[in-house]
C-alpha positions in Angstrom: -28.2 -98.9 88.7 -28.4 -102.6 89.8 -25.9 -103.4 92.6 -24.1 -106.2 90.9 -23.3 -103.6 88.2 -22.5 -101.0 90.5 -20.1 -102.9 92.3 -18.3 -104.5 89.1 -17.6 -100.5 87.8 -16.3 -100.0 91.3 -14.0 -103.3 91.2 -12.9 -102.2 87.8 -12.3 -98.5 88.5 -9.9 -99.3 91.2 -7.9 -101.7 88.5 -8.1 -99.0 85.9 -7.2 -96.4 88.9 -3.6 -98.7 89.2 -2.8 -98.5 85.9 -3.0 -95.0 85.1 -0.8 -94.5 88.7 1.3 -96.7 87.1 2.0 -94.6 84.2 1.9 -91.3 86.3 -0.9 -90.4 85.8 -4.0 -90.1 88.6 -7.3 -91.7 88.7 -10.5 -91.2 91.0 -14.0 -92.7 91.3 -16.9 -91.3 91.5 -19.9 -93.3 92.6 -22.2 -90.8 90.6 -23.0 -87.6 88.3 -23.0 -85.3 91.5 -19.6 -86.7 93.0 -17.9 -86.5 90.0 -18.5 -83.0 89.4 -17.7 -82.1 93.2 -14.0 -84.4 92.1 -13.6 -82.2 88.9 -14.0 -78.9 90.8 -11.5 -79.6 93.5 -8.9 -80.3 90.6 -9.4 -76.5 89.2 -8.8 -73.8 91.4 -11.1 -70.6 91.2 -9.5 -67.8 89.2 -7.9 -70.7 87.1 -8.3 -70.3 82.9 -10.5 -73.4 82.1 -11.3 -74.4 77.9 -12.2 -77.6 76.6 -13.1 -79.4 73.5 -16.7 -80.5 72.9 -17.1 -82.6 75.8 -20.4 -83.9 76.4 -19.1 -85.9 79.8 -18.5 -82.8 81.0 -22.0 -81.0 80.1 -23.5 -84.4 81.1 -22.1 -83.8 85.0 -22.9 -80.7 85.2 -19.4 -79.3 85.1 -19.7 -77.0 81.8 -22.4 -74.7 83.5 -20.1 -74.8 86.7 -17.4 -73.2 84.8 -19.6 -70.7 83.1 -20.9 -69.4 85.9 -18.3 -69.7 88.3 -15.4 -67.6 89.5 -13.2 -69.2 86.7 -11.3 -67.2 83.5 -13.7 -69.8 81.2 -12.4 -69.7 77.5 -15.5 -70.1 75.9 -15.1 -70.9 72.0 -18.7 -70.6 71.1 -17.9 -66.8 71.9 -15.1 -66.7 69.3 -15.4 -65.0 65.9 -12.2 -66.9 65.1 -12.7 -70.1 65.9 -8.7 -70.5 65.7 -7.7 -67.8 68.3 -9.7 -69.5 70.9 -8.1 -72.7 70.1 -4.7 -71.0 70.5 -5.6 -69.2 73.8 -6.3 -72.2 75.0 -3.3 -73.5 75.0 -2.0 -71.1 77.8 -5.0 -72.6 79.8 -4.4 -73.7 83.0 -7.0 -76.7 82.8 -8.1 -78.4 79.8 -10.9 -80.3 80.1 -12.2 -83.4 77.8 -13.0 -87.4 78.5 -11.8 -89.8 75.7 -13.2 -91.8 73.2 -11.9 -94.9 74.8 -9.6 -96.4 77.4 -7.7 -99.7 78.4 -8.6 -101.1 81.8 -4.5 -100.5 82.2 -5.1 -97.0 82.1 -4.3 -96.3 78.1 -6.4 -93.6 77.2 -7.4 -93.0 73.5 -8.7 -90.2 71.2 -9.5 -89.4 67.6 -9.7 -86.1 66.2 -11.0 -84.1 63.7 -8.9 -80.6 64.1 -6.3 -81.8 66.5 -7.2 -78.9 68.8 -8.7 -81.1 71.5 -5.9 -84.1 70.8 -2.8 -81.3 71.1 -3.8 -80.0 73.7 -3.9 -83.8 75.5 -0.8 -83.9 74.2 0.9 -80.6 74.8 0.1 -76.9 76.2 -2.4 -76.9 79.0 -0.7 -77.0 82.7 -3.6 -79.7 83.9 -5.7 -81.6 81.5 -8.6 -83.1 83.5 -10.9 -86.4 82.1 -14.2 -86.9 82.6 -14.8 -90.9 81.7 -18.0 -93.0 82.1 -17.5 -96.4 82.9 -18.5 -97.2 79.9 -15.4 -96.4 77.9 -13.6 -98.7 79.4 -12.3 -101.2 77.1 -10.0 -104.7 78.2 -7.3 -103.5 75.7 -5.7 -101.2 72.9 -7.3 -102.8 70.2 -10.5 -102.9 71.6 -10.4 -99.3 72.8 -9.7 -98.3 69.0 -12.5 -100.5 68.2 -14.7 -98.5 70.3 -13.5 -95.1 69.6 -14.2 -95.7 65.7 -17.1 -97.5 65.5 -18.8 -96.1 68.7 -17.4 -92.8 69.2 -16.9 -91.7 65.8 -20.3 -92.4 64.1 -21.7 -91.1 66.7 -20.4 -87.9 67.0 -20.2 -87.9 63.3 -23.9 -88.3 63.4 -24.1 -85.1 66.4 -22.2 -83.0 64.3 -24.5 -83.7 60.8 -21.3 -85.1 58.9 -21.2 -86.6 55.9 -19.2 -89.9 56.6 -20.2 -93.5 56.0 -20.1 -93.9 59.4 -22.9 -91.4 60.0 -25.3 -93.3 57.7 -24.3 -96.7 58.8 -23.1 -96.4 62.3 -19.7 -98.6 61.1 -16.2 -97.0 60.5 -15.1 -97.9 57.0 -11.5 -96.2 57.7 -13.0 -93.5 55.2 -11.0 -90.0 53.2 -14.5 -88.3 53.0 -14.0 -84.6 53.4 -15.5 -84.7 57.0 -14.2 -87.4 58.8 -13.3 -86.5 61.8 -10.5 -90.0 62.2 -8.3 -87.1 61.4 -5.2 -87.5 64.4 -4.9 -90.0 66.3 -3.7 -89.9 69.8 -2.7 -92.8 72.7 -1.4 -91.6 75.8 0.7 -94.7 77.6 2.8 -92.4 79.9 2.6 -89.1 81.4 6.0 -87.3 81.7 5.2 -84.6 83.7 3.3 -85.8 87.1 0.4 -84.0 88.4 -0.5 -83.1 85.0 -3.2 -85.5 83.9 -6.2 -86.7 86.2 -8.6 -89.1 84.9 -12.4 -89.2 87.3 -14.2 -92.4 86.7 -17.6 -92.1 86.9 -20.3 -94.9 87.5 -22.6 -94.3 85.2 -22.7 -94.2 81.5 -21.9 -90.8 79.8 -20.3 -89.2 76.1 -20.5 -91.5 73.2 
């Protein structure tokens, strides 16, 4: 990565790093792919019930085979018959893992859903929830954030998933009702009640959609 770039993520991480302190929540940088996975692992404790949504940031880091084959109680959903039950059990987790489709550079983190397993469990359930951001999705404010998350995140998970949405076919949100949009919940987190719940890891490099 050239220097100049490297150093701007690293001047912005620490901004983005204040805001999400601000609004109890904790932030950490991670200069690369490697130290962000070492970062995630000392934020679940062995034994610990782990489950995520899709999370690509996470399989990009390394972080998804970690918990596979580590001492962890992994909630695995591609193991489910029911798709539902595992949603539900993870819940109970202990650590929920995802990244967002966006965030402010004030620490506003923003994601769209499909299900609303991935956004309720952001929301509620899970004792930890654990991010796993590329410096990429960081956005200067809401509006741009949203921006990104629907015309950047959506079309192109749209598009991973084989979804018949306008945005899949034209890489544009068109605020669409099609039968498989996933624009289905919407969630912002500005504030986290409950401290030591939600940790955010920064990484410098460009990951997820």
């Amino acid at each position: 990565m050239n220097a100049n770039v490297f150093k701007k993520n690293e001047l912005l991480a620490a901004q983005v790093i204040k805001g999400l302190q601000s609004r109890n929540m904790s932030g950490y940088y991670a200069k690369d792919r490697e130290e962000a996975l070492k970062l995630a692992l000392e934020l679940i404790p062995e034994k610990s019930s782990v489950t995520m949504g899709g999370c690509t940031s996470s399989d990009e880091i390394g972080l998804t085979d970690a918990l596979k084959t580590g001492d962890y109680n992994f909630i695995d959903r591609s193991k489910y018959e029911d798709r539902r039950a595992a949603m539900i059990d993870g819940y109970t987790a202990d650590v929920f893992i995802s990244s967002v489709n966006a965030m402010t550079d004030d620490g506003i983190l923003i994601n769209i859903d499909g299900n609303a397993n991935r956004v309720s469990a952001i929301a509620q359930g899970p004792k930890k929830v654990v991010f796993i951001v590329g410096m990429n999705k960081v956005c200067a404010d809401t509006d741009s954030a949203m921006k990104r998350a629907r015309n950047v995140a959506a079309p192109s998970n749209a598009q991973r998933f084989g979804l018949s949405t306008p945005c899949a076919s034209t890489g544009k949100c068109f605020d669409c009702k099609s039968p498989d949009t996933i624009c289905c919940q919407f969630l912002i987190t500005r504030y986290s009640r409950h401290k030591d719940r939600i940790h955010v890891i920064l990484v410098n490099d460009e990951l997820g959609f």
